[in-house]
C-alpha positions as CSV (number, residue, x, y, z in Angstrom):
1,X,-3.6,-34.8,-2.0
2,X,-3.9,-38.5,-0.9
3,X,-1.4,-37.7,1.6
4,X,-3.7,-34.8,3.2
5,X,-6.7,-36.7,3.4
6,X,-4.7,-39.6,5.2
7,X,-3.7,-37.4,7.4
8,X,-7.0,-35.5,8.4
9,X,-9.3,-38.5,8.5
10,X,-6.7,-40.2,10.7
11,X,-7.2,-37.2,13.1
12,X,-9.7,-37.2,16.3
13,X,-13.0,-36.5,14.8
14,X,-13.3,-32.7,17.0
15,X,-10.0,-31.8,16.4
16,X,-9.5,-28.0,16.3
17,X,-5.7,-27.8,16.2
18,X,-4.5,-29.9,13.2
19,X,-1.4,-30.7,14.3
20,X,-0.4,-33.4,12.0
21,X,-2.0,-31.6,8.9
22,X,0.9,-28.8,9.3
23,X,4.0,-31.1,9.9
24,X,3.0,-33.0,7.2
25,X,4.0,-35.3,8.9
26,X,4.8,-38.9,7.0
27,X,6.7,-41.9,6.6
28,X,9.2,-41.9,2.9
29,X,11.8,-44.7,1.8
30,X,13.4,-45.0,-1.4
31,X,12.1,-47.8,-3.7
32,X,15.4,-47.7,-5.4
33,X,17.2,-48.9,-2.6
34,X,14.9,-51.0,-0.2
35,X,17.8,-51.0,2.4
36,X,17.6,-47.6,3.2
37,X,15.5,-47.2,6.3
38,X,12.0,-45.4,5.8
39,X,12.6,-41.7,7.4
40,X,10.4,-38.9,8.3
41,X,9.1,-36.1,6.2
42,X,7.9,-33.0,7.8
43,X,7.2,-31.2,4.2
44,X,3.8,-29.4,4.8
45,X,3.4,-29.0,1.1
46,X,0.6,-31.2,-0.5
47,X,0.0,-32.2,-4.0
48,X,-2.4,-32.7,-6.8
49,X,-0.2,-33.8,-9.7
50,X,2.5,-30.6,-10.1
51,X,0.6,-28.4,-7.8
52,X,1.5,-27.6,-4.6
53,X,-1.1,-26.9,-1.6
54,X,1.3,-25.6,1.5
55,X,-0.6,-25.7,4.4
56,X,0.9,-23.5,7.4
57,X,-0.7,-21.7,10.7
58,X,-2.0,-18.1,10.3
59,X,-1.6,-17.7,14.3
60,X,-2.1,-19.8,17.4
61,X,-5.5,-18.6,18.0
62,X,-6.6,-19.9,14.4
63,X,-5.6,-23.3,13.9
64,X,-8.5,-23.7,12.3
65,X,-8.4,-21.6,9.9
66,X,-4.7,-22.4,7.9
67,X,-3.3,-20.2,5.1
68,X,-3.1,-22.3,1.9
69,X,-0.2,-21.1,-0.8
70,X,-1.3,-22.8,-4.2
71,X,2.0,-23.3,-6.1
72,X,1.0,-23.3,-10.1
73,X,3.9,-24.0,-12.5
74,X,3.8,-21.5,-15.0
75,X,3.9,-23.4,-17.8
76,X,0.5,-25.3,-16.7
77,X,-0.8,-21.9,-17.9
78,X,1.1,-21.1,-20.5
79,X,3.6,-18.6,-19.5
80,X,6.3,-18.6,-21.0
81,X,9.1,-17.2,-18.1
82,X,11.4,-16.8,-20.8
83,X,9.8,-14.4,-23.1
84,X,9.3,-11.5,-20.4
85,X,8.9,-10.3,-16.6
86,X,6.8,-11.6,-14.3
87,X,6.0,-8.5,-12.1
88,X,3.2,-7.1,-10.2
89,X,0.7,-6.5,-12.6
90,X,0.6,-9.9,-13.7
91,X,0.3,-11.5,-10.6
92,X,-2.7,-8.8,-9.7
93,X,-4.0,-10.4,-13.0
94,X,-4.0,-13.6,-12.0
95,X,-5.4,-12.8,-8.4
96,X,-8.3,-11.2,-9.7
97,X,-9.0,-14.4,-12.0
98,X,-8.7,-16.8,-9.1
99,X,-11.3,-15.1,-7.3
100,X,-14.4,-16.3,-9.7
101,X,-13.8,-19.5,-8.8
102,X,-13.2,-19.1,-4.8
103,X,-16.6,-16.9,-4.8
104,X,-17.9,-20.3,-6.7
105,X,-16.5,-22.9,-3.7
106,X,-18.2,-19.7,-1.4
107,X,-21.6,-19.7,-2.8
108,X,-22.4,-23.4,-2.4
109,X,-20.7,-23.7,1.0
110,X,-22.8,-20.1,2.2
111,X,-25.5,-20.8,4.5
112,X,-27.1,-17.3,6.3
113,X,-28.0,-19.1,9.3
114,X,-24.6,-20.7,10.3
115,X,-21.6,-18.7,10.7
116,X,-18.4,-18.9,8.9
117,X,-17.1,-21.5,11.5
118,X,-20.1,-24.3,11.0
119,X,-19.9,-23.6,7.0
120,X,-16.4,-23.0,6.2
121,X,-15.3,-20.6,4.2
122,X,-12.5,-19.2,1.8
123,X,-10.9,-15.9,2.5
124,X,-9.3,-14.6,-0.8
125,X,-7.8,-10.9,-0.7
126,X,-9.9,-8.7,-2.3
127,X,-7.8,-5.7,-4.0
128,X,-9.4,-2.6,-5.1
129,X,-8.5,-0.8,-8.4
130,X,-4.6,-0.5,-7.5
131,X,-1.6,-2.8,-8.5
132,X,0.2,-3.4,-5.6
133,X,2.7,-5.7,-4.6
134,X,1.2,-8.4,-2.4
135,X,2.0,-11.0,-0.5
136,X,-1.3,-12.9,-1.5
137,X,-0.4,-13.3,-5.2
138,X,3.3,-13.6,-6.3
139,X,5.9,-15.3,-8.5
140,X,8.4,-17.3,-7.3
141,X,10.9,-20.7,-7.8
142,X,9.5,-23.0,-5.9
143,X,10.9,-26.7,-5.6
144,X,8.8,-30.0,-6.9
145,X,8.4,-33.4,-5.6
146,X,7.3,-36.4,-7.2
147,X,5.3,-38.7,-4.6
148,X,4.0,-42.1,-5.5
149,X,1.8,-44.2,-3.1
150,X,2.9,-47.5,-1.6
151,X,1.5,-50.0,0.1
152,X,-0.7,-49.4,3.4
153,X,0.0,-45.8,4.8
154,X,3.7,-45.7,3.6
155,X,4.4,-43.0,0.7
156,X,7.3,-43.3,-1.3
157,X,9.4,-40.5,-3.0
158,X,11.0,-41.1,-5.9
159,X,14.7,-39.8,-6.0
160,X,15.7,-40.2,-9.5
161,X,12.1,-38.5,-10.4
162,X,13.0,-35.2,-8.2
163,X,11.7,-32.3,-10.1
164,X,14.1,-28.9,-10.4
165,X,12.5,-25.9,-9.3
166,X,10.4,-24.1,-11.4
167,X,8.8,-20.9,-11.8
168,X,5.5,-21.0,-10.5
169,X,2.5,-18.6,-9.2
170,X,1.7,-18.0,-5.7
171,X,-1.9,-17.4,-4.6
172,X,-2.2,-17.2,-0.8
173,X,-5.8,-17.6,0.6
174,X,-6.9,-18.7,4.4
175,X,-9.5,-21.6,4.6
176,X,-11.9,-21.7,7.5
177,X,-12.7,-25.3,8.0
178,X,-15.7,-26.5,9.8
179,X,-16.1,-27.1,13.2
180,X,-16.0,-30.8,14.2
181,X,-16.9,-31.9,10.3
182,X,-13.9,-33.5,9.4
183,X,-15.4,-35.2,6.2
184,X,-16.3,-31.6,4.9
185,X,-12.8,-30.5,5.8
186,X,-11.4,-33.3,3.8
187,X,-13.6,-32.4,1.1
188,X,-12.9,-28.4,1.1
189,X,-9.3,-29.1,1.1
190,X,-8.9,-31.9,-0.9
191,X,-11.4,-32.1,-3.6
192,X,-13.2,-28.8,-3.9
193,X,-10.2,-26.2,-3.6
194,X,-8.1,-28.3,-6.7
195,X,-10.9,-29.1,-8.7
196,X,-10.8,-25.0,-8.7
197,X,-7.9,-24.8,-9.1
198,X,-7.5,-27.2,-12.2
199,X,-10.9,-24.9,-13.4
200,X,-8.6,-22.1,-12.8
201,X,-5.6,-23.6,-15.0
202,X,-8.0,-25.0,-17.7
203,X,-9.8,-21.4,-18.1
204,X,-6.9,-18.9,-17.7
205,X,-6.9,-16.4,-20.1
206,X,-3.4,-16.1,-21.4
207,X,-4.3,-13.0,-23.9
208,X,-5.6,-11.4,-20.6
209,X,-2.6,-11.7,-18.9
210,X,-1.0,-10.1,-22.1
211,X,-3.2,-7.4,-22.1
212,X,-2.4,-6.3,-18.5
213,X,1.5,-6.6,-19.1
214,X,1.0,-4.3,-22.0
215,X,-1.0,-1.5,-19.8
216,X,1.7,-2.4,-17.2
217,X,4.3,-1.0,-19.5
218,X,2.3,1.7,-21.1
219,X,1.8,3.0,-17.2
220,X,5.8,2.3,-16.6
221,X,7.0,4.2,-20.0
222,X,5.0,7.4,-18.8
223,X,6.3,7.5,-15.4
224,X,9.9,7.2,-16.9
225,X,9.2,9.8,-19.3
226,X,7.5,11.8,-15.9
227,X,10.7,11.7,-14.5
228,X,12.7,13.4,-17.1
229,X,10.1,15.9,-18.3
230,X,8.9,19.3,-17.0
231,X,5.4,17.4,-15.5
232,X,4.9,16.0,-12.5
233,X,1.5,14.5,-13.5
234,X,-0.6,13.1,-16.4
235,X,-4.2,12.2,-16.8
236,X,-5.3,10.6,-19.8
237,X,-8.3,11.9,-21.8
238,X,-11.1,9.3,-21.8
239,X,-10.7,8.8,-18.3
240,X,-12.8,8.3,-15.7
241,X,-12.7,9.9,-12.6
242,X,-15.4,9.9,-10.0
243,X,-16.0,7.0,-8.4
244,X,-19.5,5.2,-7.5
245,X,-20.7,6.1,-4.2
246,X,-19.2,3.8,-0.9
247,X,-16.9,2.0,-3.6
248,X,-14.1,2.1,-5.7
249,X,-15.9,1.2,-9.0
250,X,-16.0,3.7,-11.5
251,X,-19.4,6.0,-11.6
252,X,-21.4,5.0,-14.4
253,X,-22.5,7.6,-17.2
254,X,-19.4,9.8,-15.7
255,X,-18.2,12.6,-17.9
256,X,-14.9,11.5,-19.2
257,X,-12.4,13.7,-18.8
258,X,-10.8,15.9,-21.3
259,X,-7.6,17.6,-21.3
260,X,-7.7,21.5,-22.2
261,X,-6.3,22.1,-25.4
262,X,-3.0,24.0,-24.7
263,X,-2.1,21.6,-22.1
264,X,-2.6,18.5,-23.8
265,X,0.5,16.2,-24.5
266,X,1.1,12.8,-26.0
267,X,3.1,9.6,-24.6
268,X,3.8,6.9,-26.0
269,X,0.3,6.7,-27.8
270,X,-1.6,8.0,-25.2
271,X,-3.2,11.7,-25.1
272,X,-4.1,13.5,-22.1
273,X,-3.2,16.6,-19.7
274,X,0.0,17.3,-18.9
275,X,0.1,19.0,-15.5
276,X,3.7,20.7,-15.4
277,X,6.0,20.9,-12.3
278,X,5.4,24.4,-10.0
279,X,2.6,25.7,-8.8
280,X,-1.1,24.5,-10.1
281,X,-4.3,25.7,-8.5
282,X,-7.7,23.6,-9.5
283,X,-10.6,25.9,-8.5
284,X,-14.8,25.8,-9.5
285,X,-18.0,26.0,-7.6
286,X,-19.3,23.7,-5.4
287,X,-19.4,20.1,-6.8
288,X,-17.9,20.8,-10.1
289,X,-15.6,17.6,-10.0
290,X,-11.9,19.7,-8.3
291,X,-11.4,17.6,-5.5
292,X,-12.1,14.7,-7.8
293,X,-9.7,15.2,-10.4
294,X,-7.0,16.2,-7.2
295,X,-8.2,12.5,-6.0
296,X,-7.4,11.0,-9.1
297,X,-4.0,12.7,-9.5
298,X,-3.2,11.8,-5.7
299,X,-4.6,7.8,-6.8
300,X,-1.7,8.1,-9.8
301,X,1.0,7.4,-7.4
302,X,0.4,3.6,-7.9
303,X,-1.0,1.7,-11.0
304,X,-4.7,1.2,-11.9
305,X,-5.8,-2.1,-13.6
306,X,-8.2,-2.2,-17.1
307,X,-11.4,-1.2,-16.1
308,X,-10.7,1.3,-13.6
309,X,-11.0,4.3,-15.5
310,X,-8.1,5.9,-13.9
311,X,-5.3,3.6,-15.4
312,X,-3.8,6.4,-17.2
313,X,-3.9,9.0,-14.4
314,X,-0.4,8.3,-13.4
315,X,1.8,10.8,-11.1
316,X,5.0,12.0,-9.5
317,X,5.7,8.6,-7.3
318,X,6.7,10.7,-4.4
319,X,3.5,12.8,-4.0
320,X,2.6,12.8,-0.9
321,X,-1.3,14.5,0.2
322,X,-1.0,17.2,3.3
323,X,-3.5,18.1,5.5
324,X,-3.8,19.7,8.9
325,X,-4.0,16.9,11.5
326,X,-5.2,17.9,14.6
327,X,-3.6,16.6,17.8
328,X,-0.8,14.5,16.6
329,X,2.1,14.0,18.4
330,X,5.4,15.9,16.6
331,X,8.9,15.6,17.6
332,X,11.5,17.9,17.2
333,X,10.6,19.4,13.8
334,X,12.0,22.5,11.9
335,X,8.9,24.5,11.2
336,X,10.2,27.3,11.5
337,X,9.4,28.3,8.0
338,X,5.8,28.5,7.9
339,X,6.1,30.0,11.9
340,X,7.9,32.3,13.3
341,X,7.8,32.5,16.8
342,X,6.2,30.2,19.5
343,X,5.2,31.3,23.0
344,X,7.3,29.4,25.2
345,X,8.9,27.4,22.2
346,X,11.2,26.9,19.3
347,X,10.3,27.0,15.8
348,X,13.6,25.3,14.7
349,X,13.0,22.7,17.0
350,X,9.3,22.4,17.5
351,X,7.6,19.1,19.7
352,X,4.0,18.8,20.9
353,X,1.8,15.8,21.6
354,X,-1.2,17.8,20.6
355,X,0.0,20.0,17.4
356,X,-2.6,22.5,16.0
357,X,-4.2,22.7,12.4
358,X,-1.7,24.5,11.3
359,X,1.7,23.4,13.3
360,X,0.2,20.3,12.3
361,X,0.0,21.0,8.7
362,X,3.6,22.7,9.0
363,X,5.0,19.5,10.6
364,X,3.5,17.2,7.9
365,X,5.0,19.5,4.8
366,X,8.3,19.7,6.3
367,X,8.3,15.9,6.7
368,X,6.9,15.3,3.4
369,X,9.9,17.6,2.0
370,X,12.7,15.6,4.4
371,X,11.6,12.0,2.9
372,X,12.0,13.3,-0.6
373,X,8.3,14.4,-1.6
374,X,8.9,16.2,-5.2
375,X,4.9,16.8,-5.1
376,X,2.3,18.0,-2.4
377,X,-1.2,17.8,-2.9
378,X,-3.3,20.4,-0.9
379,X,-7.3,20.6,-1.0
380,X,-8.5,23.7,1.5
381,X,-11.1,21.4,2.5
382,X,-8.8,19.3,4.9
383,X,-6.5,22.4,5.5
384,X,-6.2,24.9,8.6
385,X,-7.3,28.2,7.0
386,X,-5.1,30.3,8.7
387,X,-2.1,28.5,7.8
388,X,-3.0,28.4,4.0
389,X,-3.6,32.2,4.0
390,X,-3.7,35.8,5.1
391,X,-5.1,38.2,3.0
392,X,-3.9,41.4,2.6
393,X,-6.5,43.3,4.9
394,X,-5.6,40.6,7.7
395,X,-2.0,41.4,7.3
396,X,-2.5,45.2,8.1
397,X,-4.9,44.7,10.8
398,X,-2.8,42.0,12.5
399,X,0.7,43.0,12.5
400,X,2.3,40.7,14.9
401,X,1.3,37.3,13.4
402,X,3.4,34.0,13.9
403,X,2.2,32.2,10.8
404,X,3.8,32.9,7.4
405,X,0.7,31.3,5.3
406,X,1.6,28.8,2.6
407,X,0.8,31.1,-0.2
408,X,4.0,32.8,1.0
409,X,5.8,29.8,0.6
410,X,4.6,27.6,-2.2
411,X,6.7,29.3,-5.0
412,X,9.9,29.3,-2.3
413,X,9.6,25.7,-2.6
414,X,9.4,25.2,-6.2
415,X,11.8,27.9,-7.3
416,X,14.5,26.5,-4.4
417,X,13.7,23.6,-3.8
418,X,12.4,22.2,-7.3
419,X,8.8,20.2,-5.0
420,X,5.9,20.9,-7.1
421,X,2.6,21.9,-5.3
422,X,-1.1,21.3,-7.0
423,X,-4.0,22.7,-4.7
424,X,-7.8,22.7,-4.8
425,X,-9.1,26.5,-3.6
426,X,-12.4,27.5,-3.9
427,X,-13.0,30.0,-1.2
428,X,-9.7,32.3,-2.0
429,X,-8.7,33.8,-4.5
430,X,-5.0,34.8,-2.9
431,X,-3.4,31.5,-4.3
432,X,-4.4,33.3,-8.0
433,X,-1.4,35.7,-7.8
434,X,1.3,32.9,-7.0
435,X,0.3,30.4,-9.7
436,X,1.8,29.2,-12.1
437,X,-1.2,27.9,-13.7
438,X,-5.0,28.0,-12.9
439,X,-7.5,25.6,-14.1
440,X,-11.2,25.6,-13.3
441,X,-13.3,22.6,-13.2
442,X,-17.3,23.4,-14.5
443,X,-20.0,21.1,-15.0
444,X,-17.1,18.4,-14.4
445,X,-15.0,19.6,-17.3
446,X,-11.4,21.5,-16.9
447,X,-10.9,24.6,-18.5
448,X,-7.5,26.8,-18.3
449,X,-8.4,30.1,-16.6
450,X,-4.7,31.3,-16.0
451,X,-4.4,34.4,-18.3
452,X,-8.0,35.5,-16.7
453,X,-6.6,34.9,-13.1
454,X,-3.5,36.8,-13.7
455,X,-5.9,39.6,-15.2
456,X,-7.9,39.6,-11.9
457,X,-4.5,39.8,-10.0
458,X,-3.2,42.8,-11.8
459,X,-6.2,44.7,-11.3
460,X,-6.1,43.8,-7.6
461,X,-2.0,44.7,-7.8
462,X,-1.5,41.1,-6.5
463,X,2.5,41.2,-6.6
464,X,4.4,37.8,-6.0
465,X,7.1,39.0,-3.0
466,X,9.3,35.7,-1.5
467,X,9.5,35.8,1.8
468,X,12.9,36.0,3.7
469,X,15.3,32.8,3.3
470,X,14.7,29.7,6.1
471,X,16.0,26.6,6.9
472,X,13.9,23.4,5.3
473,X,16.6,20.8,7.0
474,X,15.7,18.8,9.8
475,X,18.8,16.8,10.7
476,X,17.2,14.7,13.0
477,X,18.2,11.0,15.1
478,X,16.0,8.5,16.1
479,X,17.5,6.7,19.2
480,X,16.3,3.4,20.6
481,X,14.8,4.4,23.7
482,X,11.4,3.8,23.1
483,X,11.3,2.2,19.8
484,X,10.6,-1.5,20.9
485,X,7.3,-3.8,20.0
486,X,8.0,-5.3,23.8
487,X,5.9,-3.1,26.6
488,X,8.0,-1.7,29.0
489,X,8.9,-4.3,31.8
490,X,7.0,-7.0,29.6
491,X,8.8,-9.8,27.9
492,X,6.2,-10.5,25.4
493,X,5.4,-8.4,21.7
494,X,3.0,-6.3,21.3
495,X,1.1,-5.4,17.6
496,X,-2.4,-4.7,17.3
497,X,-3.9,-3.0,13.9
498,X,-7.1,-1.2,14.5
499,X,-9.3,-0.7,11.6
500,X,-10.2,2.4,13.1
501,X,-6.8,4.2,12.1
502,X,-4.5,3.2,14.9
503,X,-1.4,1.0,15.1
504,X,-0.6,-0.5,18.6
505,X,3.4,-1.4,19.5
506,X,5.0,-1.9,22.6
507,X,3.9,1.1,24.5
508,X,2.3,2.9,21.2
509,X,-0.8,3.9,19.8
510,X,0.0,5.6,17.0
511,X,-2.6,7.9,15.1
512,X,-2.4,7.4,11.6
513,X,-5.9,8.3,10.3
514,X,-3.9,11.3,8.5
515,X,-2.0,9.3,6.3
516,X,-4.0,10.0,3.1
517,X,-1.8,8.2,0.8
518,X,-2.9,4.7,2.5
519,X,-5.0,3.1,-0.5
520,X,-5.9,-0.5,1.5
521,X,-6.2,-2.0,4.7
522,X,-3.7,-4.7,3.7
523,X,-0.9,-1.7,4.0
524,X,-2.3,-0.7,7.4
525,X,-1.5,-4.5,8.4
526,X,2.0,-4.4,6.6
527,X,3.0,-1.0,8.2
528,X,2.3,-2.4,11.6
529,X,4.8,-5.2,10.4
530,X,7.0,-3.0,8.9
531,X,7.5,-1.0,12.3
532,X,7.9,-4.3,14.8
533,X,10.8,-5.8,11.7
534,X,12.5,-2.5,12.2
535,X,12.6,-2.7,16.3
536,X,13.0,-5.9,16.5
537,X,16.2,-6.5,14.6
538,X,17.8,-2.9,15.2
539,X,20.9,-2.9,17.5
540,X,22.1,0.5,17.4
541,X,21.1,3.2,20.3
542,X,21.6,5.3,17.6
543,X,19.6,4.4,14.5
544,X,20.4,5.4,11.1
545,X,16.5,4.7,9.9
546,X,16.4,5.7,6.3
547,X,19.5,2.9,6.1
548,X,17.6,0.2,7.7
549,X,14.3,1.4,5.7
550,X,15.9,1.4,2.4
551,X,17.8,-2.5,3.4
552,X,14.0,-4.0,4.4
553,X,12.9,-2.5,1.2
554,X,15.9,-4.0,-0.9
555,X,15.2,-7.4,1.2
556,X,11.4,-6.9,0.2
557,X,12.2,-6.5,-3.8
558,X,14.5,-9.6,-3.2
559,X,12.4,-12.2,-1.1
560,X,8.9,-10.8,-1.3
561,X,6.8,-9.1,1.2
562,X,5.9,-11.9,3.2
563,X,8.9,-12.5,5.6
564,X,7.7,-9.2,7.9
565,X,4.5,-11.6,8.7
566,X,4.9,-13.5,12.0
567,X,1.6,-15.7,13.4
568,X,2.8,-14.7,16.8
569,X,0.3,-11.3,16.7
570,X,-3.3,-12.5,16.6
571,X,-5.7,-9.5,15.5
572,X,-3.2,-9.0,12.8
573,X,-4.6,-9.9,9.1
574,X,-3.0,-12.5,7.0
575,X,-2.8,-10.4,3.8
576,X,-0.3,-7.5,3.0
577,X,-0.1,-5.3,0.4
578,X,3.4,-2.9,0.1
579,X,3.1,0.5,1.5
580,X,5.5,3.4,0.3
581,X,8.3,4.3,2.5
582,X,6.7,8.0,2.6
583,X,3.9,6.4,4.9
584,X,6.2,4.4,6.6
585,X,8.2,7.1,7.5
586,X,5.3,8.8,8.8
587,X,4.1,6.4,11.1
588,X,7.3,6.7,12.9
589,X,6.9,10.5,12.8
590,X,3.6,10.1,14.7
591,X,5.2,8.3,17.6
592,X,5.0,9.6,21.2
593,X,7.3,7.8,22.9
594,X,10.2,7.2,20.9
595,X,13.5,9.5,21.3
596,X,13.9,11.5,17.9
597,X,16.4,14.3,19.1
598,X,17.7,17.3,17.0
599,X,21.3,16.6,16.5
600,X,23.6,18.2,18.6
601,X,20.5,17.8,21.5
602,X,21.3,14.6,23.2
603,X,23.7,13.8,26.1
């Protein structure tokens, strides 16, 4: 760290650009062989002993504020690579350690009556209760110097004392140095933030990490054994479910869930609810916990860390939440399904830039069932009544009716199509006669009400009658007309992520407060990314998407999330957590100005 402190105290005193502290820039030679002229180094890695501080530009507009990559060997904290994978979960571990000790360095620098930009500050990413892949905390091999220091400002590398690369863990955090107090910058950077870190490496807690690579592969073992098994979900007794109000914690003195006594199943040493594969309706009176437990099962599609009460709710990875969405824009979509005719229009190949509640709600099912969603999750509360149903009265009062309601559907598309459906009703009972299984939430417990549902149906001669066969395909292209981050007659990129729901590209604005299954604003930030990587490196007019989607995602397991960033896009966040392709896939369905043409449709 000698090396950065040289550096920034040989800077103008008001600098706010940094220049030389991001080239790294310095003079090497070879003590070995003195002949050798002394050459540049533009390495912008620093170090303290075997740690490495790189030090690069978050965007133009914040040169003050740099992203710092600490680079920890493993074996500084005891990890033995060798003995097992380095995944996900632990590197959520050790993100969630680190931050003690950056909201220490926070707390002395905090000062209420200065901002950020007269105090400084550390900006660490701050995950909720999921285990997502992350570009702020990572493994990776990362090369090692060995740097010795010379006379005057000269620093010598020694080349027979060149380090292999090693296996190390990446924790990504942005520093925002103070204005015009270089001394204080010198000290942020190059005493307090690796005398933290050193706290960091002395403290870690190596059983810890243990412990959450054991829950990791508890949580992996039941989602194999999900896969190969009549259920499509699983929530654990003991678990907790409702969450403390305006957080993610879980809600103190909670009722712990317990699995009804037919239905409960064990996996690999853990006991809970099965929730088998068809059609499951959750009903109960008002706040009786049924739109919590459908919460929990929709938070199963990703990992929950010890302590979250839900780390054993774990679920179908390819659920995806419907819901009717209001004014979106949908093109060319076979809905023809859930309606039959349109005035003016085409079922089979239906477009709007203002869809319904229920065309909406059609469109995002079909979609969902195109991208490979083996489970939908339905609460009545975010649906468009008249597309879930129709009761029997209405029917024979309103004969010509465009909508075939979803209760005349939902067993079509298990039976056929093998995608599962679980629903939250409360205010109809016409989902009772195509159940497969009821289950009523009271006083926050589940009970299985199935065989007294089917009772109620008989009496009521509630008969299960499928409707007439359809068409669920789409077969759909997406052509590259319109699908560009560049404004038309622009030559510069456009990306702007709105934390009010809204992605901004080229000529875009894309809607995507529907998008249920987003569980951070870090995935918000990396679907933005996502979509300008795709435009900007596709050269086909005609664009085989789920090809280039599955190649990023291939390139993402290989290299790490962080190569979609680019500092060129200024009110985009530095952090980014991995989305699901479901949600990416959606984003592009919610664009209005791209070409996506039924085939057979274009010229």
């Amino acid at each position: 760290m000698k090396r950065l402190k040289n550096k920034l105290l040989s800077m103008e005193p008001n600098t706010t650009t940094y220049k030389q502290m991001y080239e790294g820039t310095m003079t090497v030679s070879d003590p070995a062989h003195p002949t050798i002229e002394p050459w540049p180094d533009h390495d912008p890695v620093y170090y303290n002993d075997r740690v490495g501080f790189e030090i690069t530009v978050t965007h133009k507009l914040a040169q003050d504020k740099p992203t710092v990559t600490v680079r920890i060997p493993c074996e500084l904290l005891g990890i033995e690579v060798a003995e097992g994978f380095l995944g996900r979960a632990e590197a959520d571990y050790c993100l969630r350690l680190f931050k003690k000790h950056i909201e220490a360095l926070n707390a002395v620098l905090y000062n209420r009556s200065r901002p950020d930009n007269e105090n400084g500050k550390y900006y660490l990413c701050s995950p909720g209760g999921e285990v997502l892949s992350r570009n702020s905390a990572f493994f990776a091999m990362c090369p090692q110097k060995d740097y010795v220091n010379g006379s005057g400002s000269t620093v010598y590398l020694l080349t027979d004392g060149k380090m292999p690369p090693t296996m190390c863990l990446c924790i990504r955090l942005q520093v925002q140095l103070p204005q015009k107090k270089l001394r204080k910058t010198v000290q942020m950077l190059c005493r307090d933030l690796p005398d933290a870190v050193d706290r960091f490496v002395l403290d870690f807690d190596i059983e810890g990490l243990k412990k959450a690579t054991e829950l990791a592969k508890k949580q992996l073992a039941i989602r194999e054994w999900l896969k190969n098994s009549d259920y499509c979900a699983f929530v654990a007794n003991g678990s907790i479910l409702p969450r403390t109000k305006g957080t993610d914690l879980p809600m103190l003195d909670a009722i712990p869930f317990k699995s009804t006594p037919d239905d409960e199943i064990e996996i690999g040493g853990v006991r809970g609810m099965g929730i088998k594969k068809g059609v499951t309706v959750i009903t109960g009176g008002g706040y009786s916990g049924k739109s919590t437990l459908l919460d929990a099962i929709s938070a199963g599609i990703y990992d929950h860390v010890l302590g979250d009460g839900r780390e054993f709710c774990i679920t179908d990875e390819s659920a995806v939440t419907i819901s009717a969405e209001d004014g979106r824009s949908v093109k060319h979509v076979n809905i023809s399904p859930f309606i039959k005719w349109l005035p003016g229009g085409d079922p089979c190949d239906f477009s709007t830039e203002h869809a319904s509640g229920s065309t909406s709600q059609a469109a995002n099912i079909m979609e969902a069932v195109d991208c490979g969603a083996k489970l939908l999750l339905i609460d009545e509360d975010r649906s468009a009544t008249n597309f879930m149903i129709r009761d029997r009265m209405m029917k024979e009062l309103i004969e010509k009716e465009p909508i075939t309601p979803f209760t005349d559907r939902v067993n079509e598309l298990h039976i056929n199509h093998g995608i599962s459906t679980i629903l939250v009703i409360g205010g109809s009972g016409e989902y009772l006669s195509v159940a497969d299984r009821v289950y009523m939430m009271e006083d926050y417990l589940i009970h299985d009400v199935t065989d007294k549902s089917r009772h109620i149906c008989r009496a009521g001669n509630k008969k299960l009658q499928l409707p007439p066969f359809v068409d669920w395909r789409q077969n759909r292209t997406l052509y590259s007309q319109g699908f560009s981050s560049y404004p038309e007659g622009s030559g510069t990129e456009k990306l702007q992520v709105s934390d009010m729901g809204f992605i901004i590209i080229g000529d875009e604005k894309i809607d995507i407060r529907g998008l249920h299954d987003v569980v951070s604003p870090r995935q918000l930030d990396t679907l933005g990314f996502m979509l300008r990587y795709l435009e900007v490196s596709n050269n086909d007019r005609k664009i085989d998407i789920e090809k280039k989607i599955n190649d990023m995602y291939v390139r993402v397991d290989k290299e790490g999330i962080d190569f979609l960033y680019s500092s060129f896009f200024t009110t985009c966040e530095r952090f980014l957590d991995l989305p699901r392709k479901q949600e990416l896939m959606a984003v592009i369905n919610r664009m209005r100005k791209v070409s996506i043409i039924k085939d057979g449709a274009f010229q």
